[in-house]
C-alpha positions as CSV (number, residue, x, y, z in Angstrom):
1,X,0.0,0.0,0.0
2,X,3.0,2.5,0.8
3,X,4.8,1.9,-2.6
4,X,1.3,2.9,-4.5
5,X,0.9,5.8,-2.1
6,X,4.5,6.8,-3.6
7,X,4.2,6.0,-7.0
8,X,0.9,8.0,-7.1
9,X,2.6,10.9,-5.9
10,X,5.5,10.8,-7.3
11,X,2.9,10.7,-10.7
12,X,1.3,13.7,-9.5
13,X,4.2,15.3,-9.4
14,X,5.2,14.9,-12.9
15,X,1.7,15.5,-14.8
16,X,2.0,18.8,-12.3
17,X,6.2,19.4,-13.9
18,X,4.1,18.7,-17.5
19,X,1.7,21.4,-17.1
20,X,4.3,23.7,-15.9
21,X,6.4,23.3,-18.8
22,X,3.2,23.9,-21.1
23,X,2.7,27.0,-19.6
24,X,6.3,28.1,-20.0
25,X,5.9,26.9,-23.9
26,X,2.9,29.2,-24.4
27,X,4.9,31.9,-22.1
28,X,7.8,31.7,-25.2
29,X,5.5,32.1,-27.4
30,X,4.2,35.2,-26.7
31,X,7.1,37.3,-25.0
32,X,10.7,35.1,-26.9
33,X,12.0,36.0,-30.4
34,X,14.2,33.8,-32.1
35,X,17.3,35.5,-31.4
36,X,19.1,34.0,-28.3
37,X,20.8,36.6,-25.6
38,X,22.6,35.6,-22.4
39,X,22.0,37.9,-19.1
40,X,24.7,40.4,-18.3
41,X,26.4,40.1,-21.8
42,X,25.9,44.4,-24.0
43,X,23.5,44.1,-26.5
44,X,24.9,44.5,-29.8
45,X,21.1,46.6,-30.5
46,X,21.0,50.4,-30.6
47,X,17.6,51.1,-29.7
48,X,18.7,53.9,-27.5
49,X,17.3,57.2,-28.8
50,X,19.5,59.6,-28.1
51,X,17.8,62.9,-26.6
52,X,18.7,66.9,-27.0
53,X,20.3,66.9,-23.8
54,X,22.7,63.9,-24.6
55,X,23.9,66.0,-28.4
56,X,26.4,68.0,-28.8
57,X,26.5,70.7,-31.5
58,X,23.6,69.1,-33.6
59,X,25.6,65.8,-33.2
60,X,23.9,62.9,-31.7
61,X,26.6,60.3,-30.9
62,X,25.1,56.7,-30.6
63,X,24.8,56.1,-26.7
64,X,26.6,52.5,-27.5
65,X,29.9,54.1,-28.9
66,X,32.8,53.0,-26.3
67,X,30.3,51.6,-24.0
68,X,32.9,49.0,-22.8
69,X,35.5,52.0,-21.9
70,X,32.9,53.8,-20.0
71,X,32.4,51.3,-18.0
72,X,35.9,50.5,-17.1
73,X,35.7,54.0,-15.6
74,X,32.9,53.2,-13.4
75,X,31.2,56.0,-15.3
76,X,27.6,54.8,-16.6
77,X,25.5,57.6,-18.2
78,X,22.1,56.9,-17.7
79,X,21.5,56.3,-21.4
80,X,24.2,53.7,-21.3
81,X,22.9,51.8,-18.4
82,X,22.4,48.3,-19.4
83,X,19.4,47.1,-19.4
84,X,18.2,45.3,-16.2
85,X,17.8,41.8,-17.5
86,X,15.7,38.7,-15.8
87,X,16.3,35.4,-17.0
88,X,13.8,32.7,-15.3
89,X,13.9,29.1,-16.6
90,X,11.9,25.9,-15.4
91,X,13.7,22.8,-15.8
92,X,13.5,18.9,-15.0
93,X,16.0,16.6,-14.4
94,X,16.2,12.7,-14.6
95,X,19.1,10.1,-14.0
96,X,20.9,8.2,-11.4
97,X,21.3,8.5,-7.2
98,X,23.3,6.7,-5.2
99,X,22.3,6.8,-1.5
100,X,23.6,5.6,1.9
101,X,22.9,6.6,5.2
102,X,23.9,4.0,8.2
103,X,21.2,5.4,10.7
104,X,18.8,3.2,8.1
105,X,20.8,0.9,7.1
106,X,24.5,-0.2,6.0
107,X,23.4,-0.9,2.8
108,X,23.5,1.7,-0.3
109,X,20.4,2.3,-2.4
110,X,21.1,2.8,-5.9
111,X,18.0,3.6,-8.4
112,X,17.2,6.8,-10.2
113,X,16.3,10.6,-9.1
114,X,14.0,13.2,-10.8
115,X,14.6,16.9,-10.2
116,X,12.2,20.0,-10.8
117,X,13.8,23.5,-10.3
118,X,13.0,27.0,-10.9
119,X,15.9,29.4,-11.5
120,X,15.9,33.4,-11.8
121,X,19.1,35.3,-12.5
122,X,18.7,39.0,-12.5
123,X,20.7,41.3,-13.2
124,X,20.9,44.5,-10.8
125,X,22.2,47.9,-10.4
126,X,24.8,47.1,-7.4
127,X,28.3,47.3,-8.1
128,X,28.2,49.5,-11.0
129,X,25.5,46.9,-12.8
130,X,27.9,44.0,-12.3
131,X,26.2,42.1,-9.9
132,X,23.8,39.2,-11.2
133,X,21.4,38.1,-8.1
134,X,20.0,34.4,-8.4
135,X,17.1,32.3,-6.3
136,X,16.7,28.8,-7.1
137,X,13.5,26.7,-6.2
138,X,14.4,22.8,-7.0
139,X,12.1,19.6,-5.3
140,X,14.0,16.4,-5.4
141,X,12.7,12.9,-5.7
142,X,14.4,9.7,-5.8
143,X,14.5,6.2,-5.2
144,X,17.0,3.0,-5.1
145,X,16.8,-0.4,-4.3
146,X,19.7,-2.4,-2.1
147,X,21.9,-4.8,-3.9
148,X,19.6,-7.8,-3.8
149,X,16.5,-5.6,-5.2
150,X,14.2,-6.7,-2.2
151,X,14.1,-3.8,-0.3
152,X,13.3,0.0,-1.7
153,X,14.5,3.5,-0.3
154,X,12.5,6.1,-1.2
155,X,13.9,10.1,-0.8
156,X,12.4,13.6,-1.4
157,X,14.1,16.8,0.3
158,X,13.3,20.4,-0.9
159,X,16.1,23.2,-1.5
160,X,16.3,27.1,-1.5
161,X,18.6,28.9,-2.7
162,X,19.9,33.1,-3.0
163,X,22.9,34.8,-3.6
164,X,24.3,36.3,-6.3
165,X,27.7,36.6,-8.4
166,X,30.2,39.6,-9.1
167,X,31.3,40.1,-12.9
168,X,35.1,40.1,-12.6
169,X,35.3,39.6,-16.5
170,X,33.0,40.9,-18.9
171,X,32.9,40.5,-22.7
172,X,30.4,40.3,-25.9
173,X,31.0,36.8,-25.5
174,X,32.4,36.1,-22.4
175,X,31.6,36.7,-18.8
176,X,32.8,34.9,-15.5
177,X,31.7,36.1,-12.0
178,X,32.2,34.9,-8.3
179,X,30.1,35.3,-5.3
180,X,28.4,33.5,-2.8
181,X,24.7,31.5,-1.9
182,X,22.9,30.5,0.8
183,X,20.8,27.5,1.2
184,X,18.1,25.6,3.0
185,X,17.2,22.6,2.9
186,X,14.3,19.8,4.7
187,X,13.7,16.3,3.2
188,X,13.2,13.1,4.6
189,X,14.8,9.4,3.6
190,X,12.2,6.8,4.2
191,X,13.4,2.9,4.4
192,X,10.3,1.2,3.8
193,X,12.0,-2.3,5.7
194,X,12.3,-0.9,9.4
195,X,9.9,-0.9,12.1
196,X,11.4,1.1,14.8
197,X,13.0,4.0,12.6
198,X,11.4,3.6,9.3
199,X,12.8,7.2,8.1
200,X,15.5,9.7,8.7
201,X,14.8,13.6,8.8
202,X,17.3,15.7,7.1
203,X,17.4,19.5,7.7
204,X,20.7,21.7,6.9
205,X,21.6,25.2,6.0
206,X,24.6,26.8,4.7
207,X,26.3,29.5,3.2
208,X,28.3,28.2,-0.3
209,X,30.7,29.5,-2.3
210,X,29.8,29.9,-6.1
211,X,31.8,30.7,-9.6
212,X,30.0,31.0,-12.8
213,X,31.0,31.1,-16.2
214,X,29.0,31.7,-19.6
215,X,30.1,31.5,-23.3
216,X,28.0,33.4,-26.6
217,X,28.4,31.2,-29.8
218,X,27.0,32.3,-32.7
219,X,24.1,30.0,-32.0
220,X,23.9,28.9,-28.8
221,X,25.2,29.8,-25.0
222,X,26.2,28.1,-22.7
223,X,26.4,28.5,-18.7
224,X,28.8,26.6,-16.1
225,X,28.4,27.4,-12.4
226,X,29.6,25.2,-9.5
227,X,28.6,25.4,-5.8
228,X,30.1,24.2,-2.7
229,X,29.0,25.3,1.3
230,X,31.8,26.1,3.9
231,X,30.1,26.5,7.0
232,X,26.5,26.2,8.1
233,X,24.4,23.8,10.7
234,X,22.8,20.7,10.1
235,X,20.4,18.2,12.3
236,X,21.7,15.0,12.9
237,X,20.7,12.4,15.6
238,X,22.9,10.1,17.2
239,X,23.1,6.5,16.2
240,X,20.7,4.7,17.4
241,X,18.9,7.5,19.1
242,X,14.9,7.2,18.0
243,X,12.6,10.3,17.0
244,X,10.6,9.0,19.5
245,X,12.8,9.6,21.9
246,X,13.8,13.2,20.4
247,X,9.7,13.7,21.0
248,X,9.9,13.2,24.5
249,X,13.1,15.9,25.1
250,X,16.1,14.0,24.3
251,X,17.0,16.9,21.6
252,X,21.0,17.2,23.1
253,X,23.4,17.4,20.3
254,X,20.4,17.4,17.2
255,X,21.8,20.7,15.8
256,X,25.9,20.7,14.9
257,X,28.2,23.1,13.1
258,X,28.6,21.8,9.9
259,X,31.7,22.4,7.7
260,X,34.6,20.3,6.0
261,X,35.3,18.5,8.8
262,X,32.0,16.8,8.9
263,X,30.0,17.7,5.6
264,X,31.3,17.8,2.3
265,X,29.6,18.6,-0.8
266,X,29.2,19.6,-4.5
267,X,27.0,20.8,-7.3
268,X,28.3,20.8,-10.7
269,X,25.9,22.4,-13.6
270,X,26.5,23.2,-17.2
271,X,23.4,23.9,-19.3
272,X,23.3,24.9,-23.3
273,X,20.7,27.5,-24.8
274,X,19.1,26.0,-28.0
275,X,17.0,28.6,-30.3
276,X,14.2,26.4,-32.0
277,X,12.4,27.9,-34.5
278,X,10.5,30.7,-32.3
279,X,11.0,28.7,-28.9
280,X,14.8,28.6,-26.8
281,X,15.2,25.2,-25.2
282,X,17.7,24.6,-22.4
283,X,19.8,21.2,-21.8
284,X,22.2,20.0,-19.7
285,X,24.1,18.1,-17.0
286,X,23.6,18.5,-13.4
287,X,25.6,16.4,-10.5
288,X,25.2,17.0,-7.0
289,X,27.3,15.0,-4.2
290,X,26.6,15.8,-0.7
291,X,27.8,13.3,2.2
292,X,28.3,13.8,5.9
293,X,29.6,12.2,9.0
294,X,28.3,13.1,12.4
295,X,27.6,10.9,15.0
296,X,29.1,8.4,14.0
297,X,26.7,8.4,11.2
298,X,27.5,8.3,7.8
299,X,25.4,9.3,4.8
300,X,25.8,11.0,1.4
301,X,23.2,11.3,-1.9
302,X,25.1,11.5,-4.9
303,X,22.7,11.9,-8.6
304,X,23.6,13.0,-12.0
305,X,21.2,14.0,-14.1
306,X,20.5,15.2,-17.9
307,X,18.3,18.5,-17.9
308,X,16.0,20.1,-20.0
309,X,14.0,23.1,-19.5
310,X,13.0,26.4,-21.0
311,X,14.0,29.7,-20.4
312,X,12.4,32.9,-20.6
313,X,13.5,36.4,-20.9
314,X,12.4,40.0,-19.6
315,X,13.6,43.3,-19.0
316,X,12.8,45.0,-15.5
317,X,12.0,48.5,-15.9
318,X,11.9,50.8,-13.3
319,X,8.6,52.2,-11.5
320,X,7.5,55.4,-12.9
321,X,6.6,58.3,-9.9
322,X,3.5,58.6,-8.8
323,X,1.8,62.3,-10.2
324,X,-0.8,64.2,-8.9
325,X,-3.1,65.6,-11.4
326,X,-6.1,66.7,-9.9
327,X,-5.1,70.4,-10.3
328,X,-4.1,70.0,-14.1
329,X,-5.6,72.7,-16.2
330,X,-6.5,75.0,-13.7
């Protein structure tokens, strides 16, 4: 009765990921051209109108000439501010995970996971415009069977993520940034064998370190970023300490300072932008690896994945003033 309860979820979840991606399709259609652009890189466009203030002696310079040396001066006219630029993509991911935690069982599950993320990168004004601010949304599902197939694990934790990522190099094609992200994260790990501690909570937070990288080819883009945390807690009971007992008061040592002494971990994604036709498809490769050891408990959830998703587009314009006309024309 459990495993149907899962697998009826777990199909609920994807016609839900299907409907999403439908919406995101029709989304495409209305507000994407075919032309492909990456956020942050300078639009190769002049559709800056110049205005009387901005000419000099009847001459009206295009507000893109030397826009790359103005901006090594830290000198950004307001006609040559880039545009604010939002890029938010939904994607899904399928492949393998390998999973092992002794407070279940000594064994490691091996079967397959399924991911579903939303991702926003923004661009923003700080930093003279070279700061790019991203949130990330992403549920993920999986489950493995032990070596002799008889006996199922079944895994779903959900992540948030912010931060951002300081251009330190900056071309028409090419732009790399560093910065920083913080996460949380709550999941469970349910072993569906045991009586007396059928599951295992997970709960963590930390603050990651983060590089990013993105190329322009003439017909495609393509984005690397990798992610690892350096300190931050994480919730852990002690081996063979029951969350029955934890319900009664027994909470001494749940919550421990996490860093590379006792968590290590890393997330590894490279994605391409596809035009196609009047639609930009995004696909990919994402491995995460996370393990621990606390309490003498060991675990770790490793899964790579191909992705595919869509991306989306915009340009964040800034709020006009509000104006009080009620005296106009008197």
């Amino acid at each position: 009765m459990t495993k149907r309860r899962v697998k009826n979820r777990i199909t609920y979840i994807l016609i839900l990921g299907l409907a999403i991606w439908c919406n995101q399709i029709q989304a495409q259609e209305e507000a994407l051209s075919s032309e492909i652009e990456i956020v942050g890189y300078i639009s190769e466009k002049k559709d800056i109108v110049a205005t009387d203030d901005f000419c000099l002696h009847g001459e009206c310079p295009s507000p893109y000439d030397d826009i790359n040396s103005s901006m090594k001066k830290n000198i950004i006219h307001p006609n040559l501010a880039p545009p604010l630029k939002t890029n938010n993509t939904i994607t899904a991911s399928i492949g393998f995970a390998n999973m092992y935690d002794t407070y279940l069982s000594p064994l490691k599950y091996k079967g397959f996971s399924i991911h579903l993320m939303y991702e926003q990168l923004r661009r923003t004004t700080w930093f003279d415009y070279k700061f790019y601010k991203q949130q990330v949304f992403e549920l993920d599902l999986a489950k493995g069977d032990n070596p002799a197939k008889n006996v199922s694990e079944y895994w779903a934790l959900f992540n948030y993520r912010i931060g951002g990522h300081y251009t330190v190099y900056n071309t028409d094609k090419l732009r790399v940034g560093i910065g920083g992200l913080w996460d949380i994260n709550a999941g469970v790990l349910y072993n569906e064998r045991n009586g007396n501690n059928p599951a295992a909570a997970r709960a963590y937070s930390n603050l990651n370190i983060s590089a990013t990288a993105s190329y322009k080819f003439n017909k495609f883009a393509i984005r690397w970023q990798i992610d690892s945390p350096v300190m931050g807690i994480l919730f852990s009971p002690k081996y063979g300490q029951s969350y029955y007992e934890i319900s009664l008061g027994n909470s001494v040592g749940l919550v421990n300072f996490a860093s590379f002494h006792n968590q290590r971990a890393l997330r590894n994604y490279i994605t391409a932008d596809i035009p196609l036709n009047k639609y930009i498809i995004r696909v990919g490769y994402m491995g995460s690896f996370y393990q621990t050891k606390v309490h003498d408990i060991q675990t770790h959830h490793y899964t790579n994945s191909f992705v595919i998703g869509f991306p989306i587009e915009g340009i964040k314009k800034p709020r006009e003033r509000t104006k009080n006309q009620f005296w106009d024309g008197y």
